[in-house]
C-alpha positions in Angstrom: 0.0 0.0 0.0 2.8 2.3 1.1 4.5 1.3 -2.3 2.0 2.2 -4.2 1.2 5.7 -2.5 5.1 6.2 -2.9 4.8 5.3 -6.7 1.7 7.7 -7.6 3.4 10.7 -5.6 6.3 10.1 -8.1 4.5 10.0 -11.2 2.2 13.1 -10.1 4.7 15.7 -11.2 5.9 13.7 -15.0 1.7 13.8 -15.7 1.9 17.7 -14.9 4.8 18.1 -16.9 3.1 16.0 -19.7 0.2 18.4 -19.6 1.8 21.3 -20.1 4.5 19.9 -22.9 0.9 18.9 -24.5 -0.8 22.2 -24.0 2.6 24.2 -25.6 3.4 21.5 -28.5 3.1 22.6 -32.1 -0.2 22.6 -33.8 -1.2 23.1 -37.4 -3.6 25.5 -37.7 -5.5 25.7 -41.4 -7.1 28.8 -42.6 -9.4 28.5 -45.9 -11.0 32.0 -47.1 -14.4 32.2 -48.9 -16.8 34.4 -50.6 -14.3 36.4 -52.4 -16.0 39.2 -54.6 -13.1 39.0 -57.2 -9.4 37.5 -57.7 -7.5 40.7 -57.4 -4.8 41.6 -55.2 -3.9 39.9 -52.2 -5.1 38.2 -49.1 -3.1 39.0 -45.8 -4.1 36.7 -43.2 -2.7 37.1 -39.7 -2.5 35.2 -36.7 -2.7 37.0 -33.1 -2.5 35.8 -29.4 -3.7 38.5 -27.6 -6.2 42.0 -28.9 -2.9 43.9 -29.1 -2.7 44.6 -32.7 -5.8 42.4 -33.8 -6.5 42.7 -36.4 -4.0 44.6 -38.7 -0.8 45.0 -37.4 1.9 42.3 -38.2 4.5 43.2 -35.5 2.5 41.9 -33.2 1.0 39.2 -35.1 1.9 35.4 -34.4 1.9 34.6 -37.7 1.6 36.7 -40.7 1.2 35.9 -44.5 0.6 37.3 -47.8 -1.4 35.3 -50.8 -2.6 35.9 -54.5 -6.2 36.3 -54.1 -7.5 32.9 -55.4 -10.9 30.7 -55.5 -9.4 28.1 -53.0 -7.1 30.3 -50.9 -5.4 28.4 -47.4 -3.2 29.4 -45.3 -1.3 26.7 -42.7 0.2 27.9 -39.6 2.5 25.8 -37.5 2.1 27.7 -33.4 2.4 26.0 -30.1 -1.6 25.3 -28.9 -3.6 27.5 -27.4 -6.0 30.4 -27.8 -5.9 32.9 -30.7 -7.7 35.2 -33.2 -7.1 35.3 -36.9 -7.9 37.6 -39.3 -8.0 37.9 -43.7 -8.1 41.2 -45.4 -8.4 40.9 -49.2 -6.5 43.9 -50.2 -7.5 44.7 -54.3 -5.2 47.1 -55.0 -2.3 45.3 -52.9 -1.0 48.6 -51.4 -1.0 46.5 -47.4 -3.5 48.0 -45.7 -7.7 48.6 -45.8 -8.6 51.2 -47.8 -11.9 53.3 -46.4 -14.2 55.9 -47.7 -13.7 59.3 -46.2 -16.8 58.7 -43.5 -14.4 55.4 -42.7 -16.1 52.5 -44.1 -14.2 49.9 -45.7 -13.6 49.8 -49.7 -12.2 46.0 -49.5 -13.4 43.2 -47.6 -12.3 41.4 -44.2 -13.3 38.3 -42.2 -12.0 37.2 -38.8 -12.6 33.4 -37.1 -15.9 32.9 -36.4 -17.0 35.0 -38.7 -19.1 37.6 -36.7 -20.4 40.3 -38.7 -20.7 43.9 -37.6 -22.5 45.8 -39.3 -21.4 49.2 -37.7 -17.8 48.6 -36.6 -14.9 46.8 -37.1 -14.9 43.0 -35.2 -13.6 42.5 -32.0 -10.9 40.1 -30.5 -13.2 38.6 -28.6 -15.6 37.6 -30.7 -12.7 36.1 -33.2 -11.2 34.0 -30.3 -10.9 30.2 -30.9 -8.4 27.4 -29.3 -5.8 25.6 -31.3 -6.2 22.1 -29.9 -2.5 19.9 -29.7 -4.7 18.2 -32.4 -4.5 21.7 -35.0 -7.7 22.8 -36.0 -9.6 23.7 -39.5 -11.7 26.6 -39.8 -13.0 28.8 -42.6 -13.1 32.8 -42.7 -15.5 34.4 -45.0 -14.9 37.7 -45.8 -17.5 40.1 -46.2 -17.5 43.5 -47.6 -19.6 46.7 -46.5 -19.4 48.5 -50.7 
């Protein structure tokens, strides 16, 4: 009895340690973009851990890419698991940025995970949160467009 009480107390810590190797090993996370109005330009599809920078800014991006805009567009993305947002903007005119009318609303089209659609304002963080299981994960972003 003693033995075995001895035994699990040892292996408690390597089943923690497991865990956690588990919960930070690489994942494969695959991104494929629909309802495209057109095939012009590019696609730039970014990857972020936390609402700093979401959705736009790729210095603080975990993963950042640039594609030809394309009927069956994906993007793969090897990151350690865990909880993230990502985000496509389909750039026409492939200048890198979203190009906006002068009362602000967006000339080209965007989609973040889960695809929640604002009608009034830009999508949030939150709402574009989604866990990489150790597993990877295969979701779909369909971008919509507000002219």
């Amino acid at each position: 009895m003693m033995r075995n009480l001895l035994l699990a107390l040892l292996l408690l810590p390597l089943a923690a340690v497991a865990q956690t190797a588990e919960e930070h090993s690489a994942a494969t996370l695959t991104v494929r973009v629909t309802d495209l109005r057109n095939m012009k330009g590019d696609l730039i599809f970014g990857v972020f851990k936390s609402a700093a920078g979401f959705p736009s800014e790729k210095e603080k991006s975990a993963n950042w890419q640039v594609k030809p805009a394309g009927a069956d567009v994906v993007f793969t993305a090897t990151l350690p698991s865990g909880k993230y947002a990502a985000s496509v903007l389909h750039d026409e005119n492939r200048n890198g940025r979203m190009d906006r009318d002068v009362v602000g609303v967006p000339l080209e089209g965007y989609g973040v995970t889960n695809n929640p659609k604002p009608a009034f304002r830009a999508a949030k963080f939150d709402e574009a949160v989604f866990e990489l299981p150790p597993g990877g994960a295969n979701l779909t972003i369909s971008i919509q467009y507000f002219r």
